[in-house]
C-alpha positions in Angstrom: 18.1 78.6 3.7 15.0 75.7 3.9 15.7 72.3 3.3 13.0 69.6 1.8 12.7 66.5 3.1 12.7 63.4 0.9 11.1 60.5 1.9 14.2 58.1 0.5 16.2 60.0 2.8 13.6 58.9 5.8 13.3 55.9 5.1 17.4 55.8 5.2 17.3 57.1 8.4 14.5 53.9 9.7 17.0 51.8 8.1 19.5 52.1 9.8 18.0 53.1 12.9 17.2 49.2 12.8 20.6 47.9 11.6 22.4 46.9 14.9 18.7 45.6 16.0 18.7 43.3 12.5 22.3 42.4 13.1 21.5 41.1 16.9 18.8 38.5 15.1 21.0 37.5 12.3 23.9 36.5 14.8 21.7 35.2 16.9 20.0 32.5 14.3 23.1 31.6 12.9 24.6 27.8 13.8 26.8 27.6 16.9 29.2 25.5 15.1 32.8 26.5 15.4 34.2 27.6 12.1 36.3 25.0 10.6 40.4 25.2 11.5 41.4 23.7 7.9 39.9 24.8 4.6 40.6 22.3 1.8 41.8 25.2 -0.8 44.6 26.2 1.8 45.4 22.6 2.0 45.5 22.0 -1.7 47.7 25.1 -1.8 49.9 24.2 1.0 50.1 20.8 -0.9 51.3 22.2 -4.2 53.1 25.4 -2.8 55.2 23.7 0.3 58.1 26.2 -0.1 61.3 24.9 1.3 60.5 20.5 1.7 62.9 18.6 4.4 64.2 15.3 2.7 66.0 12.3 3.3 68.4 10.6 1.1 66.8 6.9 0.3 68.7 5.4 -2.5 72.0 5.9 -4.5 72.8 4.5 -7.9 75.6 5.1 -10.2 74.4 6.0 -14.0 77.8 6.4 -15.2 81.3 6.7 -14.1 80.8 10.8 -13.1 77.3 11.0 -12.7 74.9 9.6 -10.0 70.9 9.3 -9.3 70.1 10.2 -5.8 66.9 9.4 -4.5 64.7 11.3 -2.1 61.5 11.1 0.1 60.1 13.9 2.4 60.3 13.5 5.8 58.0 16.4 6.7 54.8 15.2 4.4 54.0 12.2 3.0 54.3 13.5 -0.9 56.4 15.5 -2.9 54.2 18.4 -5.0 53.0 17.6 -8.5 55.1 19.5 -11.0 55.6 19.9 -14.4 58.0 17.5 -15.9 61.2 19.2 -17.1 61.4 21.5 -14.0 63.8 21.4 -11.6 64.4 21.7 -7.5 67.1 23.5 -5.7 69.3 21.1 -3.3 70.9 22.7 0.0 73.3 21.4 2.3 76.2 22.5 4.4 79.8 21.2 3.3 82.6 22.6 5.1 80.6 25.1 7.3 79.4 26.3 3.8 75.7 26.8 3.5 75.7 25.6 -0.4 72.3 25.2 -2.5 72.4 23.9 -6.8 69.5 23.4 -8.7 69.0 20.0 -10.2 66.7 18.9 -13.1 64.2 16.4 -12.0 64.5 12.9 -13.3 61.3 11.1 -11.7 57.9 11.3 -13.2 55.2 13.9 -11.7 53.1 11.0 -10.4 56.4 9.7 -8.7 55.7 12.7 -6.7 52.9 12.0 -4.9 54.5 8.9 -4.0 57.0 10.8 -1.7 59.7 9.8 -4.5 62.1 12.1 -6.6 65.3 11.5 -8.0 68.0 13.7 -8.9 70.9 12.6 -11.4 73.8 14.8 -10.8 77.5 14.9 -12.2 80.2 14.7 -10.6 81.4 18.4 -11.4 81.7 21.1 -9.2 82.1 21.5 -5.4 78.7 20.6 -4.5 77.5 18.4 -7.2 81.1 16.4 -6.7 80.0 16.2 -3.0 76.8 14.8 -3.7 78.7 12.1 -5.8 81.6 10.8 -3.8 80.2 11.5 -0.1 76.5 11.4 0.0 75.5 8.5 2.0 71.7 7.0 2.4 69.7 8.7 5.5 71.8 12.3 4.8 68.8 15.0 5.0 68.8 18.2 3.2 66.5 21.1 2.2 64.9 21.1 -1.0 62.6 23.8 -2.4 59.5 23.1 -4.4 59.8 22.6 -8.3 60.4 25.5 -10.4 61.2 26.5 -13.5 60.0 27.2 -17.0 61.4 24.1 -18.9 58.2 22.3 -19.7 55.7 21.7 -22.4 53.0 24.0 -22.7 50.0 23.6 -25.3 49.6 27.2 -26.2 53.4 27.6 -27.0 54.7 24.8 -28.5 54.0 22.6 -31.1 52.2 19.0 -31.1 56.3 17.6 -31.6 59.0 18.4 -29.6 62.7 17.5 -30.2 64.7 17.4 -27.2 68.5 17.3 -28.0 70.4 16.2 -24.6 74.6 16.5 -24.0 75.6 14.4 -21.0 73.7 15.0 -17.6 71.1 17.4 -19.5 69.3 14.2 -19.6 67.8 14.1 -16.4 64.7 16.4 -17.5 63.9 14.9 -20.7 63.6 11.3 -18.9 60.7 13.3 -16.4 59.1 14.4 -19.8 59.5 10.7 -21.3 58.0 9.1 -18.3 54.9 12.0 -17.9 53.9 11.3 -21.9 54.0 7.5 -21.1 52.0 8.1 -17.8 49.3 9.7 -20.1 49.9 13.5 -18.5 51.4 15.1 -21.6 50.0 14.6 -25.2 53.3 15.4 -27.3 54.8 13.6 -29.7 58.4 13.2 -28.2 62.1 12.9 -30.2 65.1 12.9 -28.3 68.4 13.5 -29.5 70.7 12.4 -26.9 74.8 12.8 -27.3 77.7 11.3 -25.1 81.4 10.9 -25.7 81.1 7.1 -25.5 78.6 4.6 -25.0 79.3 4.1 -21.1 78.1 8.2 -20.4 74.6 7.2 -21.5 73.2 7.8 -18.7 69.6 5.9 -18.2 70.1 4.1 -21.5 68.0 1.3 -20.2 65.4 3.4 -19.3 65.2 5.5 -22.3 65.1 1.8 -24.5 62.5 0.6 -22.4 60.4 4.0 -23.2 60.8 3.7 -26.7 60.2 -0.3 -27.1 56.6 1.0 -25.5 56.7 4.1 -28.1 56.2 6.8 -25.5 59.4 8.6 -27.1 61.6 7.9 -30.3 65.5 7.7 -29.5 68.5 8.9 -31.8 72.1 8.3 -29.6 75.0 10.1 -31.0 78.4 9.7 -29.9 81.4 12.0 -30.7 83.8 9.9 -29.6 83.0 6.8 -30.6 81.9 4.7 -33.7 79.2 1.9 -32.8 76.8 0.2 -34.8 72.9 1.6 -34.2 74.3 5.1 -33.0 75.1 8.1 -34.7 77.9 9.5 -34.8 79.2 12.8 -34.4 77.2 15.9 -33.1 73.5 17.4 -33.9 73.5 19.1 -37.0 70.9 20.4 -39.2 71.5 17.7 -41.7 71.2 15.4 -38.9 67.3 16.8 -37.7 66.2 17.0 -41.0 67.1 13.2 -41.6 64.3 12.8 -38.5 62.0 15.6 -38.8 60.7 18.7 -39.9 62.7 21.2 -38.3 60.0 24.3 -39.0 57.4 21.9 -37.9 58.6 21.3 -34.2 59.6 22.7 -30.5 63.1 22.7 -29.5 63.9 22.0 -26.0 67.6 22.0 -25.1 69.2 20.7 -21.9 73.7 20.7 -21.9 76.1 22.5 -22.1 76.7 26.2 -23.3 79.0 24.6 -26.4 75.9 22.2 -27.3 73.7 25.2 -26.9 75.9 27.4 -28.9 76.8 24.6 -31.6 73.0 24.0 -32.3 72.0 27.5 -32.7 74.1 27.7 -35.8 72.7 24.5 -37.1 69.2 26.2 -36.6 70.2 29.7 -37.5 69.2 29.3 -41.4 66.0 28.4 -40.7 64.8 31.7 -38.4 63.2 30.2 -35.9 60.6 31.8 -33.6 62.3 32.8 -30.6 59.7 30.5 -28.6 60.7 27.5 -31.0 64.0 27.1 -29.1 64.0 26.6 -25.3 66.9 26.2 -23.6 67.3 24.7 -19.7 69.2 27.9 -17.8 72.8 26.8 -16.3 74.3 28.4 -13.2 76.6 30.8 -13.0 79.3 30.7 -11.7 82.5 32.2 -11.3 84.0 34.6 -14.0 87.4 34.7 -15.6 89.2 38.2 -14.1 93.2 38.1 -13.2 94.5 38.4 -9.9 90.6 39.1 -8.6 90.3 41.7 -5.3 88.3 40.7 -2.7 86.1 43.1 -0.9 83.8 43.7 2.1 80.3 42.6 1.8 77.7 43.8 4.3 74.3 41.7 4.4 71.3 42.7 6.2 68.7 39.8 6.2 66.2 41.3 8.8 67.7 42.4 12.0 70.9 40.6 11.3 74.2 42.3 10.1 77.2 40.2 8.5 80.7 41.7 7.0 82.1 38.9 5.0 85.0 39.0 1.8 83.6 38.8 -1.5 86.2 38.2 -4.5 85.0 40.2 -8.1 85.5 36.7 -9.3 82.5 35.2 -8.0 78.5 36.2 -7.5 77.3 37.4 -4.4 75.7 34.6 -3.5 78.6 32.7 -3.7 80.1 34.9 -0.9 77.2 34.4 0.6 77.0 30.7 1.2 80.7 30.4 1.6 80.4 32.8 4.6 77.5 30.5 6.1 74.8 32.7 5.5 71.4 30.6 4.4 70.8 33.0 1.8 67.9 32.5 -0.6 68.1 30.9 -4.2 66.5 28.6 -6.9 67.2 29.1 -10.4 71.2 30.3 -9.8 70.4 31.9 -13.3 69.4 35.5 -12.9 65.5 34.3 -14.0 63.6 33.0 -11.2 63.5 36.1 -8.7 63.6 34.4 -6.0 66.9 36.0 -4.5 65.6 39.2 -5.2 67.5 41.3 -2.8 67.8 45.3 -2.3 71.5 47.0 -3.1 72.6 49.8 -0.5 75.8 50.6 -1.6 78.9 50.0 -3.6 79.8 49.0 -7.2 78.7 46.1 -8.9 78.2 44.2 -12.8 75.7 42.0 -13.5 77.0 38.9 -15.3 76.3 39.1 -19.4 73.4 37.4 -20.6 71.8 36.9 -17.1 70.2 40.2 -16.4 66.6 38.9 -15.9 65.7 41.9 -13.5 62.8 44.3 -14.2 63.3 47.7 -15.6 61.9 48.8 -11.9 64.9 46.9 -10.3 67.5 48.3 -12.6 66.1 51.6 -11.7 65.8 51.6 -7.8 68.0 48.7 -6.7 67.4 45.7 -7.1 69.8 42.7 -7.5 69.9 39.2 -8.4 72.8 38.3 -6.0 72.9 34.8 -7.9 74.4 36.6 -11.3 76.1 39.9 -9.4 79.4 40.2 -9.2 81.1 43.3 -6.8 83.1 45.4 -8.0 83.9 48.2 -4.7 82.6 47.1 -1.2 79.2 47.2 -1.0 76.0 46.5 1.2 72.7 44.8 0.9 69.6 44.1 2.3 68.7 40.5 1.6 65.5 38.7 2.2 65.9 35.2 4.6 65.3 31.8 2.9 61.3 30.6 3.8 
């Protein structure tokens, strides 16, 4: 069989018969200057995406007689990262040879950030939360991850209004929200609907006046409890909103309890909402109700480490986890975030109702959210460490 020769194909063949010659005068008129070490994008990254932050207790002030603002500055960068306001940070510290994380609303404005300040208000409920109140002292350093979360405003979701209803320490993030509209960062028009027993658990009363003398935010106080001149009384209704606003007309943001959240998804029931109308701040969870829990054997792999610790049925595996020592990883405590996304091996398990935020890939080959698992046999897993 002949074959023609094209031309194209020759001049191919020239080509790269002079490529390494071509390459050896390119390189050679190029700069001799050494390529830079830092690039500004991976700083700006670095910057907004520190991971895990070391910090230093600088201030503590009490808000109420259960609930204390904690104040923080970095001690391994001169600024916190911007955030969102509304999002939160995950605390960790070791009480009692427990390696023990919670995540905590942020109360501080964004811009307080980048002044190496944020502040935390936390109650004084819970083992770690109660340690933060009563034992905490100024100069204690923890860990603290970078803000998170998905409690924020967000122009192509919500609406130009936003009511934010508040029960006890579920004030913290509204007062970040208050203090970024005032700061000129957000452009909503802000309502807050904020409900105590008494007058004395208002937490950050003064600031919240002082907001609304400047008319960043408009304030409605309720108190359940108590009957006082200027507040109202009682709990957030429907009737209540409506007396204020336009319920159809507005996004909901909650931050409380589960019995506010439950109490005011009645009140708004009537009015079928859009499911992205209402927004409520994720709790923790935490142990579940079972009689006379068993407690089995947990076997964690986090790289080339092996522990065997006890894990009740009672509580998540993370709990087990920290309460073994072991810095396992976790933000959101809440089944949504991810970030404990961990690999199951063996054994028998339940996934803790209403918290199942895993993809339909991880219910399929294995993966957990230790933070919201509960055991139910012995079982194993392959954990990733904390970075």
């Amino acid at each position: 069989m002949k074959f023609q020769k094209q031309i194209f194909g020759f001049m191919d063949m020239l080509r790269f018969k002079e490529l390494v010659p071509n390459r050896r005068k390119a390189l050679a008129s190029g700069t001799d200057t050494p390529l830079p070490k830092r690039y500004r994008v991976n700083e700006l990254a670095k910057a907004l995406h520190p991971g895990r932050m070391q910090v230093e207790v600088t201030a503590l002030r009490p808000l109420t007689d259960g609930m204390t603002e904690l104040t923080f500055r970095r001690t391994d960068a001169d600024a916190f990262p911007f955030f969102r306001a509304g999002q939160y940070v995950s605390l960790q510290g070791t009480v009692a040879d427990s390696v023990v994380s919670r995540p905590y609303s942020i109360s501080s404005s964004p811009r307080e950030a980048l002044e190496n300040k944020l502040t935390l208000g936390v109650e004084n409920a819970g083992f770690f939360s109660g340690y933060l109140n009563r034992e905490v002292k100024v100069g204690d350093r923890f860990l603290m991850t970078e803000p998170a979360g998905e409690f924020h405003y967000e122009t192509l979701r919500d609406k130009p209004q936003i009511a934010c209803i508040a029960g006890g320490s579920g004030i913290t993030p509204f007062l970040s929200m208050a203090k970024s509209r005032k700061e000129g960062d957000e452009s909503y028009e802000m309502i807050l609907f904020y409900g105590a027993r008494d007058e004395a658990h208002l937490a950050y009363k003064a600031e919240l006046d002082a907001l609304a003398a400047e008319g960043a935010i408009k304030v409605v106080y309720l108190l359940s409890d108590e009957t006082r001149e200027g507040y109202e009384h009682g709990f957030v209704t429907a009737a209540l909103l409506s007396r204020y606003l336009s319920i159809p007309d507005v996004t909901f943001f909650l931050c409380g309890p589960a019995a506010m959240y439950e109490f005011v998804g009645k009140e708004l029931e009537p009015f079928a909402l859009p499911r992205k109308a209402v927004r409520r701040d994720a709790a923790c969870c935490g142990n579940r109700a079972v009689e006379n829990p068993r407690t089995f054997s947990l076997t964690v792999h986090i790289r080339d480490k092996v522990w065997n610790i006890p894990a009740r049925e009672d509580e998540t595996l993370l709990a087990a986890m920290e309460r073994a020592g072991i810095p396992a990883p976790n933000k959101c405590r809440a089944g949504g975030c991810g970030y404990c996304h961990s690999q199951w091996l063996a054994g028998e398990y339940t996934v803790a109702e209403g918290r199942d935020g895993r993809r339909l890939a991880d219910r399929k080959f294995g993966g957990i959210h230790p933070c919201v698992t509960y055991p139910q046999s012995d079982m194993e897993i392959n954990v990733p460490p904390a970075e």
